[in-house]
C-alpha positions as CSV (number, residue, x, y, z in Angstrom):
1,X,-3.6,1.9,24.9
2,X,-2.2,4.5,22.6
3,X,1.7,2.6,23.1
4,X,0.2,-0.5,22.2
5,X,-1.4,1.3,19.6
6,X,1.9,3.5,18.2
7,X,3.4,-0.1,18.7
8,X,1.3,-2.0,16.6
9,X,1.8,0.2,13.8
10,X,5.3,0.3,13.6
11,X,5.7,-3.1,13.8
12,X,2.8,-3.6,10.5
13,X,4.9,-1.1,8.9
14,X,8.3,-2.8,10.1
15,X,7.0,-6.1,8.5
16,X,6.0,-4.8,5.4
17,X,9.0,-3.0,4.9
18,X,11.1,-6.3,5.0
19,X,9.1,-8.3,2.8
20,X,9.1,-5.6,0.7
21,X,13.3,-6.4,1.2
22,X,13.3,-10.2,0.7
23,X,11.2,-10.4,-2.4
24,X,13.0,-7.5,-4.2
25,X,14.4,-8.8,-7.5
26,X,15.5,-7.0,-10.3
27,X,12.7,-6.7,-13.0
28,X,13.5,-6.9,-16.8
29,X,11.8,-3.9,-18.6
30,X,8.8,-5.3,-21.2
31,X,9.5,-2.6,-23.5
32,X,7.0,0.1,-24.8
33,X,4.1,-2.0,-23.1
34,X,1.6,-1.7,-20.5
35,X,3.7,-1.5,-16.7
36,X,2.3,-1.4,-13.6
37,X,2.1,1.8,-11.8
38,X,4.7,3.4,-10.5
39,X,4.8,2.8,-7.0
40,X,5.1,-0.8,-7.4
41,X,8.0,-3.0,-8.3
42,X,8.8,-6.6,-9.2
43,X,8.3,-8.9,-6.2
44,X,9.0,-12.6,-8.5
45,X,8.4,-14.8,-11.6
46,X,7.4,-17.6,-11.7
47,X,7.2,-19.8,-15.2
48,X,3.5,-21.2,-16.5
49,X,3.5,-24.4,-18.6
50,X,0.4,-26.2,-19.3
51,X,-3.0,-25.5,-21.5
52,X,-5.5,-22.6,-22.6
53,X,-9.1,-24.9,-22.6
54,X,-11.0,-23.6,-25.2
55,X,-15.1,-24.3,-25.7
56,X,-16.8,-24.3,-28.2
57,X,-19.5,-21.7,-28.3
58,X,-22.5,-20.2,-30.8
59,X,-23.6,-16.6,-30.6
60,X,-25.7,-15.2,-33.6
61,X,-25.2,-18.6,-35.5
62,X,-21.2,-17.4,-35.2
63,X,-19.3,-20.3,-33.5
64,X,-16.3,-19.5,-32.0
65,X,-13.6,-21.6,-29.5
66,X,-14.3,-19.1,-26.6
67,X,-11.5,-19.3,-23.5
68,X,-12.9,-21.4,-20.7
69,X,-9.7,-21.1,-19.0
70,X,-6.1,-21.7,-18.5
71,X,-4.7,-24.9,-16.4
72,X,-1.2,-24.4,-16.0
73,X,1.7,-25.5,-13.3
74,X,3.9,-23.1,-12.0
75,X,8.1,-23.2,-11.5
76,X,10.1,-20.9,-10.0
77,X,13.4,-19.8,-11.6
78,X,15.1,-22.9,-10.5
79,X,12.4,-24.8,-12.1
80,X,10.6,-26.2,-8.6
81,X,7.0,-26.4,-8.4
82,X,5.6,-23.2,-7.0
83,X,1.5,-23.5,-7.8
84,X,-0.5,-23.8,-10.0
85,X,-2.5,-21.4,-12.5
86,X,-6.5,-21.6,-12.6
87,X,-10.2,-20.3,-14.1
88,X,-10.4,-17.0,-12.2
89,X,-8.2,-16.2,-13.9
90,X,-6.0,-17.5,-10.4
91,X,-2.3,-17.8,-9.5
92,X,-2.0,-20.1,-6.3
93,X,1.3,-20.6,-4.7
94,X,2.3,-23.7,-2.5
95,X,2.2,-22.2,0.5
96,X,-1.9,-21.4,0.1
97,X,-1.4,-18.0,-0.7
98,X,-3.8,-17.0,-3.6
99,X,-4.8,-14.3,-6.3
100,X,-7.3,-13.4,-8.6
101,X,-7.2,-10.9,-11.1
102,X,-8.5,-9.6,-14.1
103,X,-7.0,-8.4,-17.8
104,X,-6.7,-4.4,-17.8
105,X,-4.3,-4.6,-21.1
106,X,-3.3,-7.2,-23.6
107,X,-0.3,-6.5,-26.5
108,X,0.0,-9.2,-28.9
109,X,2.8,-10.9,-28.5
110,X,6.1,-11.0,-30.5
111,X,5.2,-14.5,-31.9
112,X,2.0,-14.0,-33.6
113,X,1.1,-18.0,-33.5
114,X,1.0,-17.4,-29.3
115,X,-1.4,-15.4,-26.7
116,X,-1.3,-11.7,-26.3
117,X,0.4,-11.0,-23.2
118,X,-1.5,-9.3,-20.4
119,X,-1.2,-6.6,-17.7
120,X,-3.6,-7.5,-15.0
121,X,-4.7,-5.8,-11.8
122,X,-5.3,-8.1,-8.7
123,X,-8.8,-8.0,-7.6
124,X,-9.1,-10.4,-4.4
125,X,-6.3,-12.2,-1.9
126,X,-7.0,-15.6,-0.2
127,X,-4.7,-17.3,2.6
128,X,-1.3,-15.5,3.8
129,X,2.5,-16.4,1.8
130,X,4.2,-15.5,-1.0
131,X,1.5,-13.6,-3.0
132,X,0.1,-11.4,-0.5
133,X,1.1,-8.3,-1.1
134,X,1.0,-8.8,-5.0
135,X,-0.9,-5.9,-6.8
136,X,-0.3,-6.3,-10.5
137,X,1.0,-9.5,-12.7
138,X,2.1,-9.6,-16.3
139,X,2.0,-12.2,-18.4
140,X,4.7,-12.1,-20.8
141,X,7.0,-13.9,-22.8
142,X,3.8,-16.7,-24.3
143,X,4.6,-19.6,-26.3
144,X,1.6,-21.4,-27.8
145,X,-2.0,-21.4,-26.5
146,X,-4.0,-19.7,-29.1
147,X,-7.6,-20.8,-30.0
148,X,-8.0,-23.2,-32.9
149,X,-8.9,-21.4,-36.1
150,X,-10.7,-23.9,-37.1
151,X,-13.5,-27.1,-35.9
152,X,-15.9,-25.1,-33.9
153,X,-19.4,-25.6,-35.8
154,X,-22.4,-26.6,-35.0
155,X,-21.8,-30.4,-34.3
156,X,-19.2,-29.1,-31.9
157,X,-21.0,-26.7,-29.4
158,X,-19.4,-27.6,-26.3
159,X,-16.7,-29.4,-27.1
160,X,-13.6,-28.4,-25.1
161,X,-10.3,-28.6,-26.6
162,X,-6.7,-27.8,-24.8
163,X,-3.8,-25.9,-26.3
164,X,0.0,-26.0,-24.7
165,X,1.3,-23.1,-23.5
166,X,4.1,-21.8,-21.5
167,X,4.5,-18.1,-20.3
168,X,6.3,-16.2,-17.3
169,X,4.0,-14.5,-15.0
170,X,5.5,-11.6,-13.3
171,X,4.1,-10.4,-9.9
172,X,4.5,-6.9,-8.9
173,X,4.0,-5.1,-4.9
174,X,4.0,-1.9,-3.7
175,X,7.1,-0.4,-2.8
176,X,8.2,0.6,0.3
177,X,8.4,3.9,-0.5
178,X,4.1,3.6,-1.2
179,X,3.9,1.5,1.7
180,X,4.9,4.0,4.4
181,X,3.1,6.9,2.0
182,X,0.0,5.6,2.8
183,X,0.3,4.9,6.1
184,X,1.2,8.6,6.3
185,X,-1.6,10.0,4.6
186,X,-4.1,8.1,7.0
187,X,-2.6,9.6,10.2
188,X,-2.4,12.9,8.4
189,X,-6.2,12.6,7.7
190,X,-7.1,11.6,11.1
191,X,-5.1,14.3,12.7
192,X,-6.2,17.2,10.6
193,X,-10.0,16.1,11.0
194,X,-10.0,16.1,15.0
195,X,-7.8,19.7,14.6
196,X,-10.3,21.2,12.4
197,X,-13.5,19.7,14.6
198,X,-12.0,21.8,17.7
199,X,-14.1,25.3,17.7
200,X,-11.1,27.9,17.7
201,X,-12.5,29.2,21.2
202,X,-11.5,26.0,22.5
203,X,-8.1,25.3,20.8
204,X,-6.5,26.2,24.3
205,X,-8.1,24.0,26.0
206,X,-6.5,21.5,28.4
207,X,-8.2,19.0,30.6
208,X,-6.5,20.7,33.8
209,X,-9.8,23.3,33.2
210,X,-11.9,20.8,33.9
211,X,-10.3,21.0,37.5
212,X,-11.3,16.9,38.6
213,X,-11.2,16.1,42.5
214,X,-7.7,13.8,42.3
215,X,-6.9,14.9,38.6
216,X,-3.4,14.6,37.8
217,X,-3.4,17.1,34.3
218,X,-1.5,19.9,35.5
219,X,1.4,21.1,33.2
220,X,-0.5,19.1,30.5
221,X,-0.5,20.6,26.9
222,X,-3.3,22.4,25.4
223,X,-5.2,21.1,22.6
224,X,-3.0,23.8,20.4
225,X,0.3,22.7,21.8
226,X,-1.0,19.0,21.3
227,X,-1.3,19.9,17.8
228,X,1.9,22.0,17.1
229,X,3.6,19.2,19.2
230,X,2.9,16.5,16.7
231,X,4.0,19.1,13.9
232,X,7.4,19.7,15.1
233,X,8.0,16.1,15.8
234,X,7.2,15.5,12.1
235,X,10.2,18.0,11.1
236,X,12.4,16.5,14.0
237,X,11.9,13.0,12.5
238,X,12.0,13.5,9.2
239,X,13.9,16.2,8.2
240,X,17.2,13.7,8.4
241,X,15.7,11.9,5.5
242,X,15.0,14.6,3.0
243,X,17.5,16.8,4.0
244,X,15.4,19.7,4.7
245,X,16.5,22.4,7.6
246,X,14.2,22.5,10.2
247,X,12.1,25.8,10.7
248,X,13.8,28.3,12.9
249,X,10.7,29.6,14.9
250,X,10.7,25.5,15.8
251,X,12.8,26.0,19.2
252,X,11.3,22.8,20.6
253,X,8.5,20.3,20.9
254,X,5.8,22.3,21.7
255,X,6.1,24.5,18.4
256,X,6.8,28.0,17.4
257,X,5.4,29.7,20.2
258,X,4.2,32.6,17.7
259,X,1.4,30.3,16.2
260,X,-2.0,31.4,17.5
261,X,-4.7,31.2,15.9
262,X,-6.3,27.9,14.6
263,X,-5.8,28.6,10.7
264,X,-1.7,29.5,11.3
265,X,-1.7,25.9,13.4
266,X,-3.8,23.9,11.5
267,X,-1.8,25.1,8.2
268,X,1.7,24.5,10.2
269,X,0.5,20.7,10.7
270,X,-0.2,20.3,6.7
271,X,3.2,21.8,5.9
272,X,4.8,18.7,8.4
273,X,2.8,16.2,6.5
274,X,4.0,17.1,3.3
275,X,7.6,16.5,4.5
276,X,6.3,13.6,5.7
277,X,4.9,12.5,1.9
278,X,8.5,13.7,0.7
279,X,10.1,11.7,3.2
280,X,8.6,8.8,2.5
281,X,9.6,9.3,-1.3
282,X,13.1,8.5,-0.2
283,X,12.9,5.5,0.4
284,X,14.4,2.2,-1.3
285,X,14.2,-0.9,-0.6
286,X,18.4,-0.7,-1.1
287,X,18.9,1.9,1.5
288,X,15.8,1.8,4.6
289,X,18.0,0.3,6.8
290,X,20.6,2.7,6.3
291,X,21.2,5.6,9.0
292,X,21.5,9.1,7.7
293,X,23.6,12.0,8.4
294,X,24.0,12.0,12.1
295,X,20.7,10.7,13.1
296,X,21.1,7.0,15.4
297,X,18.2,5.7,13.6
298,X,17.3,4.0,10.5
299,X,15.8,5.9,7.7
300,X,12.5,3.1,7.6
301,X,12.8,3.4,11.9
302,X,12.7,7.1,11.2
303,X,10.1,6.8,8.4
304,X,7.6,4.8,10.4
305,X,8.3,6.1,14.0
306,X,6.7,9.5,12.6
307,X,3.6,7.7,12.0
308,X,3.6,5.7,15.1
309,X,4.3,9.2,16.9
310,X,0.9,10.8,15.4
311,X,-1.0,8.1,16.6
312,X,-0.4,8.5,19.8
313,X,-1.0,12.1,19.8
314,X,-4.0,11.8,17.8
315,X,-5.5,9.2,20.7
316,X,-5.1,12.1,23.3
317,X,-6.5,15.0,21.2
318,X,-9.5,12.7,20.2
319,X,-10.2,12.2,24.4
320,X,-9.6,16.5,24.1
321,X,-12.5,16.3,21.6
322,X,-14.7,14.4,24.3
323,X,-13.6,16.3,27.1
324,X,-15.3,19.0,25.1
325,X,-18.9,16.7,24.5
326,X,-17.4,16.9,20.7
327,X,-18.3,13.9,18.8
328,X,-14.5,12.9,16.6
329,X,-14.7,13.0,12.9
330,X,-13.9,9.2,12.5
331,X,-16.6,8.0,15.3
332,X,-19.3,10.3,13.4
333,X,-22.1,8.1,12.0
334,X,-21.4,5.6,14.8
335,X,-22.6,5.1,18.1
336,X,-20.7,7.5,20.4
């Protein structure tokens, strides 16, 4: 179970990490404006030309053309049809793939007879293609579409009028770099949570004790040497990728064999994790299939295999927990 497990993982990570590959396109910088965050970069643009529908509406005997909402085709950059833009406000690509967002920051734009342009956080995905993994879109460079500024009055509540426009509509995803980050900090959770819920008096423990007619445990690690295992992997994997020397008291998989009590460990497995984390910061979308220094691997195989590592580790000290009548961390509040 855990292989299929360890294998499921890497190959999620392994397909995120080459989307994040094919879709990678150099993003032009929108100057002193609103960006997405950090960790995610320019995954296409796509061109909008159609109408902002306006509506007449009244509110304390002030009438106003109030945005019902845009209706727009999409192109892509060689100007085929790529979706369509809809009330949500929603992008939806040809393929079925779909977003909805909403506004998080608007800048007016450098034509003041056009619509601001927008930063807008992703709220909701529908169907699987193209806009998946989208997080973020901008909506920049707007020609047109601004409410009327006049011929909303009483003898017009609820009359709809449209107003060209054309805009690009940039969609940002998470790096790769983010991508494995995250995947590292869930493992790390799960791994520190079943090595603090072992009582210290049992961190020796190994399910040869138990001594089972038929068992086949002996020679099997300890629940400390489980943990210090998966620790010393984590600087054997990915060390190659930051650079960093591993530890000297590290003299093989089963740890430095002066660790002992459950505070030295428990800290020893944080201190891999954070390599981990910095690890993961070295990654590009230009060089994860590169191999570094002498290592046979590639630095996303590397990146990835750490995670994929942990799990299975983490499956066996979970049964440890069990073993003990200890209920894990991530199964509390469930039925056991």
């Amino acid at each position: 179970m855990y292989n299929r497990i360890r294998g499921f993982a890497y190959a999620a990570l392994f397909a995120a990490a080459i989307a994040v590959l094919s879709f990678t396109v150099a993003a032009q910088q929108v100057p002193q404006q609103p960006q997405p965050p950090a960790n995610e970069q320019l995954l296409l643009q796509v061109h909008a030309k159609g109408d902002q529908v306006y509506i007449c509406k009244s509110d304390a005997a002030q009438f106003t053309w109030t945005l019902k909402a845009p209706d727009a085709q999409l192109f892509d950059k060689d100007g085929k049809s790529f979706g369509k833009h809809f009330a949500g406000p929603s992008w939806e690509a040809n393929d079925g793939s779909r977003v909805t967002g909403k506004a998080v920051a608007n800048w007016p734009s450098p034509d003041a007879n056009s619509i601001p342009w927008l930063l807008v956080t992703i709220l909701s995905h529908d169907g699987s293609g193209v806009l998946s993994r989208a997080t973020s879109i901008q909506r920049v460079n707007t020609q047109g579409g601004k409410a009327p500024a006049s011929g909303c009055d009483a003898s017009h509540i609820g009359q709809e009028v449209r107003v060209p426009y054309s805009a690009d509509y940039r969609f940002y995803a998470s790096t790769i770099a983010s991508v494995v980050d995250q995947e590292i900090s869930a493992i790390e959770k799960q791994v520190v949570e079943v090595a603090e819920a072992m009582p210290e008096d049992r961190f020796n423990f190994t399910p040869e004790n138990l001594n089972i007619p038929g068992h086949d445990y002996k020679g099997v690690r300890t629940f400390a040497v489980q943990v210090k295992h998966v620790a010393s992997s984590n600087y054997f994997i990915w060390s190659p990728l930051t650079g960093d020397k591993v530890p000297e008291n590290i003299k093989d998989g089963n740890g430095p064999a002066d660790l002992k009590s459950k505070a030295d460990i428990i800290k020893f497995l944080k201190d891999s994790f954070a390599l981990g984390h910095k690890a993961a910061a070295t990654l590009t979308a230009e060089n994860m299939l590169q191999i570094p220094g002498n290592s046979k691997s590639t630095r996303l195989y590397l990146a990835t295999f750490g995670v994929a590592h942990a799990y299975d580790h983490y499956g066996q000290m979970v049964e440890y927990l069990r073993m003990n009548g200890i209920v894990p961390p991530a199964s509390r509040g469930k039925s056991p």
